[in-house]
C-alpha positions as CSV (number, residue, x, y, z in Angstrom):
1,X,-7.0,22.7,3.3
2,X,-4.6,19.8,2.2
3,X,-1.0,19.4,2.8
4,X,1.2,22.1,1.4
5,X,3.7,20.1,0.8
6,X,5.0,16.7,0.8
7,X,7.6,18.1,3.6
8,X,4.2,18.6,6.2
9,X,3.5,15.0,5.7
10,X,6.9,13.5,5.9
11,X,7.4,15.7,9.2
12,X,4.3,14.9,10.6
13,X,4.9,11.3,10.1
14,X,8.3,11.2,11.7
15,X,7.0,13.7,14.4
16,X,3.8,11.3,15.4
17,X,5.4,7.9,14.7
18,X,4.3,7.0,11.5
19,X,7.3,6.5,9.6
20,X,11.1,6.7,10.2
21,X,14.3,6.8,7.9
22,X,16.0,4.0,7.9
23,X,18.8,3.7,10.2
24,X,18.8,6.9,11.4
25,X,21.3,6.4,14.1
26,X,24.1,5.3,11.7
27,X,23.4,8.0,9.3
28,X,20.6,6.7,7.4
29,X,20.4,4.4,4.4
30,X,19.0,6.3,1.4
31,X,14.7,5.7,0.3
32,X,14.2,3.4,3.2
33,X,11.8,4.0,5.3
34,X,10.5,2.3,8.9
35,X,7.2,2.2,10.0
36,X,6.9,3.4,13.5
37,X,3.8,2.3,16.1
38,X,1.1,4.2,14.5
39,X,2.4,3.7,10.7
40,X,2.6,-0.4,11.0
41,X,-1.2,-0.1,12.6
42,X,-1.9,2.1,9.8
43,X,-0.3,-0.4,7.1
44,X,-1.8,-3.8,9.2
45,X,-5.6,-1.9,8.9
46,X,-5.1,-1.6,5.1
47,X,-3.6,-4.7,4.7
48,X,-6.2,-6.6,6.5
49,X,-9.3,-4.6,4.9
50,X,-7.5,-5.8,1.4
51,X,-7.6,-9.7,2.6
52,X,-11.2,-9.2,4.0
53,X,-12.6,-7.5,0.8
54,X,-10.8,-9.7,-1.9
55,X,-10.4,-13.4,0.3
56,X,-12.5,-13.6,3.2
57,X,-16.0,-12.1,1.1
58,X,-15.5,-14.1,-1.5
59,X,-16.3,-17.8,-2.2
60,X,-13.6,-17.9,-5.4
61,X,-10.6,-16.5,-3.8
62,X,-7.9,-18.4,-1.3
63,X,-4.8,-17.2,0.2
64,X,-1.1,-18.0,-0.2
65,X,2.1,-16.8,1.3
66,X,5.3,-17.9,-0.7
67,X,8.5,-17.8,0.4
68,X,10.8,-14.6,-0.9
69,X,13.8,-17.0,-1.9
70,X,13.1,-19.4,-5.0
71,X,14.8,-21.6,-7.5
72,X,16.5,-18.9,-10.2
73,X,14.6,-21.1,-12.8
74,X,11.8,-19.2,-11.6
75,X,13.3,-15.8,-12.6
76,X,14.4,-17.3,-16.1
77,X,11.1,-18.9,-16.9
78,X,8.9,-15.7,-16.1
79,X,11.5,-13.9,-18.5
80,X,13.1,-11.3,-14.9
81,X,16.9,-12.6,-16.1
82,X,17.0,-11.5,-19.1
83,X,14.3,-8.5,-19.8
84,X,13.4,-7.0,-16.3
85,X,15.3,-3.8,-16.7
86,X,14.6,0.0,-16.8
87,X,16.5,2.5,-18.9
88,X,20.1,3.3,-17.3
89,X,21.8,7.0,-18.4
90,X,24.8,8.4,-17.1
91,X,25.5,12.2,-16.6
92,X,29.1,12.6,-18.6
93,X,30.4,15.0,-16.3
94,X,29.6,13.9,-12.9
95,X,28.7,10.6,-13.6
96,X,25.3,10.7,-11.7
97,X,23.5,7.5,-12.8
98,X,19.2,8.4,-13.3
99,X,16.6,6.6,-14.8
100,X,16.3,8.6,-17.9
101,X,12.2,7.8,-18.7
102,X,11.2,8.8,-15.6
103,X,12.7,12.5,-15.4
104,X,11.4,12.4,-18.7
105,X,7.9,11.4,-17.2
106,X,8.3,14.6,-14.7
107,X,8.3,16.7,-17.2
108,X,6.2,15.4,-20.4
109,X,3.9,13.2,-17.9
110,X,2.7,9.4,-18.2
111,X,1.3,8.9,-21.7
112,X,4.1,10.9,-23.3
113,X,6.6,8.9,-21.9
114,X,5.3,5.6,-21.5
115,X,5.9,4.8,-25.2
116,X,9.2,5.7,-25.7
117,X,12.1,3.1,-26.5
118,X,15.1,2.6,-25.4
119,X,17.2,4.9,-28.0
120,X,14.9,7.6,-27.7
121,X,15.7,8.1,-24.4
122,X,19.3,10.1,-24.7
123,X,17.6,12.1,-27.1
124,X,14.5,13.2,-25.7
125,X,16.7,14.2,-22.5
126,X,18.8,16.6,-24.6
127,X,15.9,17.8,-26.8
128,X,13.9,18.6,-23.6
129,X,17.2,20.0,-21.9
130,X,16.5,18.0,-19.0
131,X,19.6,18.5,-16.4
132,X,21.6,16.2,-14.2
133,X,20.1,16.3,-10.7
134,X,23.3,16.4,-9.4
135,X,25.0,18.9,-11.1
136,X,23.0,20.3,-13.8
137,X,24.8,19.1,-17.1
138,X,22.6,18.5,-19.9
139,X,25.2,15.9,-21.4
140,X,24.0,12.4,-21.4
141,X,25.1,8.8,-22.1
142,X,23.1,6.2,-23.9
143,X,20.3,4.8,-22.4
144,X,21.0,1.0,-21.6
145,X,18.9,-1.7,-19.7
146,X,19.6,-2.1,-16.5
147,X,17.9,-5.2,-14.1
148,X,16.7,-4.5,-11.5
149,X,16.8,-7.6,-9.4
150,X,18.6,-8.0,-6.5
151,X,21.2,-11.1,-6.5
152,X,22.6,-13.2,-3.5
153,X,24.0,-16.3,-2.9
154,X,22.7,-19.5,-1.0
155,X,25.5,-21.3,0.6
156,X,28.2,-21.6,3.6
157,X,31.2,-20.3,2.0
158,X,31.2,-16.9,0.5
159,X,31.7,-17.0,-3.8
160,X,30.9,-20.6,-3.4
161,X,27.1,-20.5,-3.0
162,X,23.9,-20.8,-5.5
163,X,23.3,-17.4,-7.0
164,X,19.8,-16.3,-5.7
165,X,17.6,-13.4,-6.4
166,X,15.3,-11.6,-4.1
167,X,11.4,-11.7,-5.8
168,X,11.0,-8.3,-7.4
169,X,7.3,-10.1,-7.6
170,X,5.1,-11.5,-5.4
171,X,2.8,-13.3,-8.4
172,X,5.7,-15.8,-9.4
173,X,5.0,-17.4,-6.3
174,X,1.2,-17.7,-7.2
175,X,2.1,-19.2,-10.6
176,X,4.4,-22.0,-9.2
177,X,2.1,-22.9,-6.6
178,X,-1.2,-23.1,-8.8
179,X,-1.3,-27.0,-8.7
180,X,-0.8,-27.3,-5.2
181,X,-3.3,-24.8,-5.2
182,X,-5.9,-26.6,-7.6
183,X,-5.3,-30.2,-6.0
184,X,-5.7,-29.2,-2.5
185,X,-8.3,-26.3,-2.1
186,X,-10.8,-28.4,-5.1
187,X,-11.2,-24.7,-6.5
188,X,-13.2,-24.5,-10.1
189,X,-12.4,-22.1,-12.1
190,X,-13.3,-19.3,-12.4
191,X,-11.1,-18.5,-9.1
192,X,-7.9,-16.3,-7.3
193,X,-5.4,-16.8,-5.2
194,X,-4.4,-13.6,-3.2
195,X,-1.0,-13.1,-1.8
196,X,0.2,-9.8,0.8
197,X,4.2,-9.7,0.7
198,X,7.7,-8.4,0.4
199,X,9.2,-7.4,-3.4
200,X,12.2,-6.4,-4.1
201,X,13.5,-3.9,-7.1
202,X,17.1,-2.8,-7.4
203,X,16.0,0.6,-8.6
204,X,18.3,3.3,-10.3
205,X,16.3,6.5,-8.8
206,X,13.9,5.5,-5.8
207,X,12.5,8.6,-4.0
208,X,9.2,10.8,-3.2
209,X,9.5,9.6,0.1
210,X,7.9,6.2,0.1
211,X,6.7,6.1,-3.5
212,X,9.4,4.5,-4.8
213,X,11.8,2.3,-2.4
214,X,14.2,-0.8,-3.4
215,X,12.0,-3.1,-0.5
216,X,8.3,-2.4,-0.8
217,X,5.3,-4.5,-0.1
218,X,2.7,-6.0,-3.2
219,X,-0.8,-7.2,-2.1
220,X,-1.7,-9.0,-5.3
221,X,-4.3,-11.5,-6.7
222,X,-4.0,-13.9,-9.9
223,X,-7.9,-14.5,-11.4
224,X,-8.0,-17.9,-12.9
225,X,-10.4,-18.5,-15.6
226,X,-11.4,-20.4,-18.8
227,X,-11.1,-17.6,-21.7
228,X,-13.9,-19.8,-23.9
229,X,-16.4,-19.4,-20.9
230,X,-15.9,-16.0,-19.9
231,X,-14.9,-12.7,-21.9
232,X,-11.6,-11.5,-20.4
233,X,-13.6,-7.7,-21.5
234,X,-16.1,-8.8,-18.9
235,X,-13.4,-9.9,-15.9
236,X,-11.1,-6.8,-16.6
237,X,-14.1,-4.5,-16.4
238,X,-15.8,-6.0,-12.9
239,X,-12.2,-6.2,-11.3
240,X,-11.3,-2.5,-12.6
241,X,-14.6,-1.4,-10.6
242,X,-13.5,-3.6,-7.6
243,X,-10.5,-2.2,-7.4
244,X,-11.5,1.5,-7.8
245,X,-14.4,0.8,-4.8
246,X,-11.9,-0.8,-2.4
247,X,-9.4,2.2,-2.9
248,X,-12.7,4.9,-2.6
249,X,-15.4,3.2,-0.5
250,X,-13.5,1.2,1.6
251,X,-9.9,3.3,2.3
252,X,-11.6,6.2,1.2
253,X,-9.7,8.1,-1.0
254,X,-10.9,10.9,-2.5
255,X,-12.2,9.9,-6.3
256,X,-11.1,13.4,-7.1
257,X,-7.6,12.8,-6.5
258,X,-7.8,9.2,-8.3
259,X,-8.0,8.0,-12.6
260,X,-7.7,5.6,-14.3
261,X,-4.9,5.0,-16.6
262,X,-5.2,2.3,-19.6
263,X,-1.7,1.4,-21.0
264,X,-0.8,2.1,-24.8
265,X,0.1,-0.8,-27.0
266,X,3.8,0.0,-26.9
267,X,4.3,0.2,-23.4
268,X,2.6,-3.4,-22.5
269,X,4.3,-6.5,-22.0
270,X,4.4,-8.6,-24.7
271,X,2.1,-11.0,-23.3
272,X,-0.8,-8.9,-22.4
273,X,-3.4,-7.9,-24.0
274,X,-4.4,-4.8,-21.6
275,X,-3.6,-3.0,-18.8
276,X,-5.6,-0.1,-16.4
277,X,-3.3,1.5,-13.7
278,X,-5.1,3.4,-11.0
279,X,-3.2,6.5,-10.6
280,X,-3.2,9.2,-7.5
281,X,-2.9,13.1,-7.9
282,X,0.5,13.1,-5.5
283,X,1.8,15.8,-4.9
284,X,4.1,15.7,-7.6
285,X,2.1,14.6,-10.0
286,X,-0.1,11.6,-11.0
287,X,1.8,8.5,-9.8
288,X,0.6,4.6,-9.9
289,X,-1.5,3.4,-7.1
290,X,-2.1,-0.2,-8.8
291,X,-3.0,-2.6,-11.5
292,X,-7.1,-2.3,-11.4
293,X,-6.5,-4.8,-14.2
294,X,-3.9,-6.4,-16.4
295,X,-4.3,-9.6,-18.7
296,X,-1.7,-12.0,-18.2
297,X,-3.1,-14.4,-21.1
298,X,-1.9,-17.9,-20.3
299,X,2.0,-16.8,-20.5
300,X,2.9,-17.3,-17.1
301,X,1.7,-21.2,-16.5
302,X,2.7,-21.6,-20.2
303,X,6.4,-20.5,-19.2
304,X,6.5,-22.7,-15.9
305,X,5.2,-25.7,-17.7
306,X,7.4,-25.3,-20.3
307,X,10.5,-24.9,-18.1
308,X,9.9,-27.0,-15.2
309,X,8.5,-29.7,-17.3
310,X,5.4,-29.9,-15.0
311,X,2.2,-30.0,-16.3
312,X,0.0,-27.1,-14.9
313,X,-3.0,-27.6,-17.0
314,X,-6.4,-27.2,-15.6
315,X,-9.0,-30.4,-15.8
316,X,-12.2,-29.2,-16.7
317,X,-14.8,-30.8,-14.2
318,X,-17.2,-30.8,-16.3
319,X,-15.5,-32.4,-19.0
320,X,-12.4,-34.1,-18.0
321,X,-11.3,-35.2,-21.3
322,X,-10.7,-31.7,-21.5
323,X,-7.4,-29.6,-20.3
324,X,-6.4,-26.4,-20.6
325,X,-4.1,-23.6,-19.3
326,X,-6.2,-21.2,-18.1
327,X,-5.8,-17.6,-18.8
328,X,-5.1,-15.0,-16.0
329,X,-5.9,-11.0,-14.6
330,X,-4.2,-9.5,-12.1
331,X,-4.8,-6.9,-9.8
332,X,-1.9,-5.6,-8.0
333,X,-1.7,-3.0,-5.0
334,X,1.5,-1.8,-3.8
335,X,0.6,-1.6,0.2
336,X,3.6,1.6,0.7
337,X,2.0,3.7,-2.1
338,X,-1.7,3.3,-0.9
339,X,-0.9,3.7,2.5
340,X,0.9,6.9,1.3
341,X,-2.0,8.0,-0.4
342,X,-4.2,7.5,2.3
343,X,-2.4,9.9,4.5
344,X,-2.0,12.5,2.1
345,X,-5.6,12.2,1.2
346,X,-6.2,12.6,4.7
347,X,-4.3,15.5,5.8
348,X,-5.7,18.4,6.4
349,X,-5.4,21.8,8.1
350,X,-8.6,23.9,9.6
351,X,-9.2,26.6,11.4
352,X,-11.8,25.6,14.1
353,X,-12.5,29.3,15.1
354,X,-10.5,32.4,16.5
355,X,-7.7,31.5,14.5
356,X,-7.2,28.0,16.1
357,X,-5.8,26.2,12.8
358,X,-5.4,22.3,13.9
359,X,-3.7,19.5,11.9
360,X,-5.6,16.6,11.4
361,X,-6.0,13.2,9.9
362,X,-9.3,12.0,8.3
363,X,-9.1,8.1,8.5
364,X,-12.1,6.6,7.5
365,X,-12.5,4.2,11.0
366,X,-11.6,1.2,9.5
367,X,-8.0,1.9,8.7
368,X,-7.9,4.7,11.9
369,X,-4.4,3.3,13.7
370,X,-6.2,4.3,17.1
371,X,-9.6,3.6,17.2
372,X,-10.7,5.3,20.4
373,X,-8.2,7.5,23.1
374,X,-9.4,7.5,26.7
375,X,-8.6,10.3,28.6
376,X,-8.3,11.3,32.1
377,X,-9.0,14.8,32.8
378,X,-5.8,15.2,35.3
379,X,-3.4,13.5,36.9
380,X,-5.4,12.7,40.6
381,X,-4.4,8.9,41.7
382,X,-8.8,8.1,42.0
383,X,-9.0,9.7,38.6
384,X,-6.4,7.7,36.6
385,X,-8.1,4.5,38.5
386,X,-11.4,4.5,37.3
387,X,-10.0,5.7,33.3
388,X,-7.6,2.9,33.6
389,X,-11.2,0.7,35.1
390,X,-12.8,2.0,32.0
391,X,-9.9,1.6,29.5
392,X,-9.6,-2.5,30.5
393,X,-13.3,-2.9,29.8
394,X,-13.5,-1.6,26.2
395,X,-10.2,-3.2,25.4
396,X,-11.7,-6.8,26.8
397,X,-15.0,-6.1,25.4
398,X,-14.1,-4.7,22.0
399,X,-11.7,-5.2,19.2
400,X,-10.6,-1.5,19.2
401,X,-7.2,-0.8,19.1
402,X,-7.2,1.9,22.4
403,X,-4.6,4.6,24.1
404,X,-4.4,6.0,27.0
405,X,-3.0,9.4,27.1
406,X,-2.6,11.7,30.4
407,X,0.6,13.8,28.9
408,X,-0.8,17.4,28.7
409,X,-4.0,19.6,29.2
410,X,-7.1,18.0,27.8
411,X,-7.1,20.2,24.8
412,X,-3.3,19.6,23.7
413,X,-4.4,15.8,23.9
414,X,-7.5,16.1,21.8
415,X,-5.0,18.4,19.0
416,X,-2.5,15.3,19.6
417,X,-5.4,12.8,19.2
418,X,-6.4,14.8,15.5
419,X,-3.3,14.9,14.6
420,X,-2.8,11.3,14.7
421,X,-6.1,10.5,12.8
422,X,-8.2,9.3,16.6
423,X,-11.8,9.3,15.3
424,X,-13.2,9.4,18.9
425,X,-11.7,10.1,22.3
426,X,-13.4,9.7,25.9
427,X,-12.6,12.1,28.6
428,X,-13.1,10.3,32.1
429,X,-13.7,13.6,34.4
430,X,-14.5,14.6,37.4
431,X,-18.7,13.9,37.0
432,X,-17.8,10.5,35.8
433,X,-17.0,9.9,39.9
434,X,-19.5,11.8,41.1
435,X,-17.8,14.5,42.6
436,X,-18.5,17.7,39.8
437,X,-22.1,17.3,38.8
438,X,-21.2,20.7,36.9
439,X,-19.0,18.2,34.4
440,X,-21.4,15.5,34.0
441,X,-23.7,13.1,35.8
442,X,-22.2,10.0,37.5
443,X,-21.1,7.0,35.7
444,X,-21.0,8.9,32.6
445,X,-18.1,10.2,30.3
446,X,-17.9,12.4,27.3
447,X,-17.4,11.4,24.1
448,X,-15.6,13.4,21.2
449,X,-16.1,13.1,17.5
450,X,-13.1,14.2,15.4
451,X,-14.8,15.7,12.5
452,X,-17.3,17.7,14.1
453,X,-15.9,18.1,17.0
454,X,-19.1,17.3,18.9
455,X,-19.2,16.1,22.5
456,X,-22.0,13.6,24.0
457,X,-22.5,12.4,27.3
458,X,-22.4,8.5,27.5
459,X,-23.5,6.7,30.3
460,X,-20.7,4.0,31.4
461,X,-23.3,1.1,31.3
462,X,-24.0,2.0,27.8
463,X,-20.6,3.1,26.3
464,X,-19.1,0.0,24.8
465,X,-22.9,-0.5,22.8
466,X,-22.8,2.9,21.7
467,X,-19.2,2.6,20.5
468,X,-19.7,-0.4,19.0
469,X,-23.2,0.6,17.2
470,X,-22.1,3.9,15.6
């Protein structure tokens, strides 16, 4: 069965080292989150299967990495100064500040709420008798935008600096650098440019553990093209299909627990022309995942052009006397949320006989944050030699990312193994030496499938070929 709750997971995560609270020592600082040993191998696997499916297999993608810091004329151009902002309401009596759409969106769910405006917000609160989650008042303020950048300041003396923002975007970077890009690389359109990095959003109500947080990591592409070559129909639909087989084939993620969601008119920007979040079944609810697809039209080169005074136009090979600003999509992942979904997709509890429940974590073995667990059957000094002999060949001979775990009988390792998501585990035993043919013949070790919980005898000469191959 899956998680009960949210709670198993979040426990199970702090328990096993997947993820922390934040500064838990000094009291915490509220929604953030660290990722312990096994939850930053966890995030790095997802994160590199993302730059190998959508870069390194691809002949019209490149990478970038911009910095986080950039000129504010940036932040005016793309239009983040003056309309990136989410509804602000104010509980009268206690003076709790919420986002008022989205505990409307607990209740009436995504499509209801998505469409609402501004000044229908105080009123659908009170019509739906939707309480302060502090003190349970139904008495409300007006709705009023509030931006959700974060500011600072460049400079040496403090009040006297440059007023900065932190990127609640990683694509700005993309759009600024799309010249550099075009001049250097010799890309043709059509083509992407695929960035994995920090964004920042000042927001009013972050929770559901790492759903929503104020620092959160985007992997994100922006698709080039020429709109009077190729139907922007035809691109949406290939990249919503890409996106939904890297989340189901690659991560995999259930498709049961997975939809797509296509925006209404009234909630897109006012530059595009469609939108198709993927959405997961969290345990709350359905909740975004990404942007399978969302047409940018030309605005965003349009806007830097227009306010940097550089020309960003694209010179058509072809035909040079021809330029153009080329028209972009954009899929967007957001790396916490999908590597949330991946665990709760992955959790589950089974009885494997007699009552014997066991926790366990189904990784696909690509994103698995240990690939393999050797493990000594006890303690004896010639025993821990030859695992330790054993563990430097596969890590020398292999890519695998390998522990070595001798705390605790063999079967409260292989529950500890489960739990952390381990799809295979060697036990180095007593035959392995020679010295028990009753355990096994010499020079081999057992191997332990997760899933089925099957064993095999693997001879050592042939165990890294067998790993490797299966």
């Amino acid at each position: 069965m899956p998680a009960p709750s949210l709670d198993s997971l979040v426990s199970l995560c702090k328990r096993r080292g997947f993820i922390f609270p934040g500064s838990e020592i000094y009291g915490g600082l509220a929604n953030t989150w660290d990722y312990g040993p096994l939850g930053v191998e966890l995030k790095n696997k997802i994160k590199q299967c993302w730059w190998k499916t959508f870069v390194h297999q691809r002949q019209d993608m490149v990478g970038l990495d911009a910095s986080i810091l950039m000129n504010p004329k940036v932040w005016e151009a793309s239009g983040h100064v003056g309309s990136f902002a989410d509804p602000l309401v104010e509980c009268k009596k206690c003076h709790q500040r919420s986002r008022g759409d989205k505990m409307l969106e607990e209740k009436l769910g995504t499509e209801a709420t998505a469409i609402l405006k501004i000044d229908q917000i105080q009123k659908m609160l009170l019509a739906e008798k939707i309480p302060c989650p502090k003190c349970g008042k139904i008495e409300w303020t007006e709705a009023k935008p509030f931006n959700l950048m974060f500011k600072t300041q460049q400079g040496v003396i403090e009040g006297e600096g440059t007023d900065l923002y932190l990127r609640p975007e990683t694509a700005q970077g993309i759009f600024v650098n799309f010249k550099n890009v075009v001049d250097t690389m010799r890309m043709r359109l059509p083509f992407g440019i695929a960035q994995i990095g920090k964004a920042f959003r000042n927001e009013i109500t972050p929770g559901n553990f790492t759903f929503r947080t104020r620092e959160f990591e985007q992997m994100e592409i922006e698709y080039f093209f020429d709109p009077e070559k190729q139907k922007w129909e035809d691109i949406f639909a290939q990249w919503k299909k890409d996106s939904w087989a890297f989340l189901t084939e690659t991560l995999g993620i259930s498709p049961e627990n997975l939809r797509f969601r296509d925006h209404e008119k009234d909630e897109l920007s006012h530059y595009s022309k469609g939108t198709t979040d993927i959405e997961y079944k969290f345990p709350w609810g359905w909740g975004e995942l990404c942007a399978a697809a969302a047409y940018r039209t030309d605005f965003d080169l349009t806007q830097h052009q227009k306010h940097s005074g550089q020309e960003l136009s694209y010179t058509d090979p072809d035909d040079p006397k021809r330029k153009i600003i080329p028209h972009v999509m954009e899929p967007s992942f957001g790396a916490d949320r999908v590597a949330l979904a991946v665990l709760l997709d992955a959790y589950a509890e089974e009885n494997v006989g007699d009552d014997d429940m066991r926790t366990i974590l189904k990784f696909t073995r690509k994103i698995a944050p240990i690939d393999l667990a050797i493990l000594p059957l006890s303690k004896k000094e010639h025993l821990l030699a030859k695992a330790q002999e054993l563990y430097k060949k596969v890590i020398q001979e292999t890519s695998f990312t390998v522990d070595f775990d001798v705390t605790g009988s063999i079967g409260k390792r292989y529950r500890r193994q489960d739990e952390i998501g381990t799809p295979r585990c060697i036990t180095v035993d007593f035959g392995t030496l020679g010295e028990d043919p009753a355990q096994g013949e010499k020079d081999t070790v057992t191997i332990r499938d997760r899933d089925t919980l099957k064993q095999e005898r693997v001879s050592l000469s042939a165990l890294v070929r067998s790993l490797t191959n299966s």
